[in-house]
N, C-alpha and C positions, 0 to 999 in steps of 0.2 A: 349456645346453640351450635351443633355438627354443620357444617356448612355439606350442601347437599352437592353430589357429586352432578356433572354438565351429563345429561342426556340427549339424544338429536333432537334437533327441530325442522321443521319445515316438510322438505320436500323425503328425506332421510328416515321419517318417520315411521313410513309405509313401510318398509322393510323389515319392520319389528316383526317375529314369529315368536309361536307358542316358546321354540326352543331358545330363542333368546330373551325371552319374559322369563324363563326359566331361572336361565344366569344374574336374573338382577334380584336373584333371593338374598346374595350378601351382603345386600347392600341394608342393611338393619334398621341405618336413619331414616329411611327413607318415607317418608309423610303422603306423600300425594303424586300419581301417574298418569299421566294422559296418554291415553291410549286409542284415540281418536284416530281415523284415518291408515290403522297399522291392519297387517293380514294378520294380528292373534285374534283367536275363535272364544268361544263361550267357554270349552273345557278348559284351557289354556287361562283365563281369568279363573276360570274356579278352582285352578291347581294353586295358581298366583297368590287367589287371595288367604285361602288354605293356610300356603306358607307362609304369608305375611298378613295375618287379619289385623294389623295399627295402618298398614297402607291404604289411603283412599286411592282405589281405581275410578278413574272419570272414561268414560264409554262414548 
């Protein structure tokens, strides 16, 4: 198993944008998002998943 790289929690969360959901397209391993509580939009996920359709985004 790829050990999955540390993402913010908490309070840090919100701060997530369309254009920094962008940059976690390198991230390959990467399995499951939560993306609860952050200002990315609808387009912004369907660019996301787009890119990475094995990512589960949680809303």
């Amino acid at each position: 198993m790829v050990p999955q790289p540390m993402l913010p929690t908490g309070d840090e969360t919100s701060a997530i944008t369309d254009a920094g959901l962008a940059q976690l397209t390198d991230l390959t391993h990467l399995e499951t998002l939560n993306l609860k509580g952050t200002q990315v939009t609808d387009a912004g996920v369907q660019a996301f998943e787009k890119a990475m359709p094995k990512t589960k985004v949680e809303r």
